[in-house]
N, C-alpha and C positions, 0 to 999 in steps of 0.2 A: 219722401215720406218722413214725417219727424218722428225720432226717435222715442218710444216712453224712459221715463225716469223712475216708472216706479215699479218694483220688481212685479213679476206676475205669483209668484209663491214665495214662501217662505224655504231656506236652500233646510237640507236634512242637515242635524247635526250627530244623530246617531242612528247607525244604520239599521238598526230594531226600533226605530220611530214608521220604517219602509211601511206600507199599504198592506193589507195581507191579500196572497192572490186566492182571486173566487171562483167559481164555476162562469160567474156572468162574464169576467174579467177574461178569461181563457176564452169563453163564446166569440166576444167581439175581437179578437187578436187577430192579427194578421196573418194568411196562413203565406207560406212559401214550400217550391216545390226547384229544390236547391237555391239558386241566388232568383228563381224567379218566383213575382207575387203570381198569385193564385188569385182569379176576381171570384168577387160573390154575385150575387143575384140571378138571373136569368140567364142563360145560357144562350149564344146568339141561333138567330135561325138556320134550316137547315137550308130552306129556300124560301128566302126574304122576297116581299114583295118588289116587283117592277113598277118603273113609271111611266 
């Protein structure tokens, strides 16, 4: 895979230029329950169908 040359952002030069954090921003984060992730969406079944 060749590598790009052209930055993906611009780097921060001052650390109060940062994003501010949001309610949406905190919604979509990742959650963890010590070193493990936590998945989202549906929860598997409890008795999945046979073939």
């Amino acid at each position: 895979m060749k590598k790009s040359n052209v930055p993906s952002a611009t780097p921060w030069s001052d650390p109060d230029d940062a994003p501010e954090i949001t309610d949406v921003w905190v919604a979509e984060a990742d959650l963890y329950d010590g070193e493990k992730r936590l998945r989202r969406g549906r929860p598997p079944k409890v008795q999945p169908k046979e073939r």
